[in-house]
N, C-alpha and C positions, 0 to 999 in steps of 0.2 A: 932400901932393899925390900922394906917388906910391901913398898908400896908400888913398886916392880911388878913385885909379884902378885899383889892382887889383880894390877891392872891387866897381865896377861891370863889370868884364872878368868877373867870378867870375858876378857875379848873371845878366848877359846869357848866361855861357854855361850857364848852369842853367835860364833862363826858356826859352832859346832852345832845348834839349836836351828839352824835357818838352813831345813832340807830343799834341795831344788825338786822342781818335778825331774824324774828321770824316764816318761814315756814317750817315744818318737814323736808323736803327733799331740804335742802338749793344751791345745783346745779343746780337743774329743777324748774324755773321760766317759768309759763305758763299766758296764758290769762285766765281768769275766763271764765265760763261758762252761758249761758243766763238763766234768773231763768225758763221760761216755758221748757227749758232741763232738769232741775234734779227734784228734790223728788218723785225717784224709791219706789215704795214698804214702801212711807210715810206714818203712820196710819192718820196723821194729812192732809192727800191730801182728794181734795172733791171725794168723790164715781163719777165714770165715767170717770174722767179725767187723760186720761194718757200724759206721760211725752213726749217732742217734740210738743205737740197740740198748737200750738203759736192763732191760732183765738182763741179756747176755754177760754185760757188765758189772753185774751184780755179781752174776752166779761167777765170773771171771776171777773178780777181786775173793769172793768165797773162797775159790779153789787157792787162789795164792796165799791166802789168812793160813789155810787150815795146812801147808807146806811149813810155814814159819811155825806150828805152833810148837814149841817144846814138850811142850804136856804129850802132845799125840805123838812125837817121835822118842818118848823115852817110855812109854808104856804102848 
């Protein structure tokens, strides 16, 4: 019994240790992309801001922080 049991504790932790790549195009490993680069032609991007604007996306993300913050919605 107990050696049942090891031997499936062994196997799971060897199946479960052995990740596959999971990128479509599994030869070309790149760096990701900075997010103020992409969402081209996004319906969900704000009116005016085009992609590359790295200040606009600053000051974007600024204004969404200072939405969330608790501190400034209860005083």
């Amino acid at each position: 019994m107990i050696r049942a049991l090891l031997i499936s504790i062994l196997a799971l932790t060897v199946f479960g240790c052995s990740e596959k790549i999971q990128s479509q195009d599994k030869e070309r490993v790149s760096g990701d992309v900075p997010p103020y680069k992409g969402a081209v032609n996004d319906p969900y991007v704000i009116k005016g801001w085009t992609a590359g604007n790295k200040t606009e996306w600053d000051k974007q993300m600024h204004e969404r922080a200072q939405t969330q913050n608790e501190y400034l919605k209860v005083n």
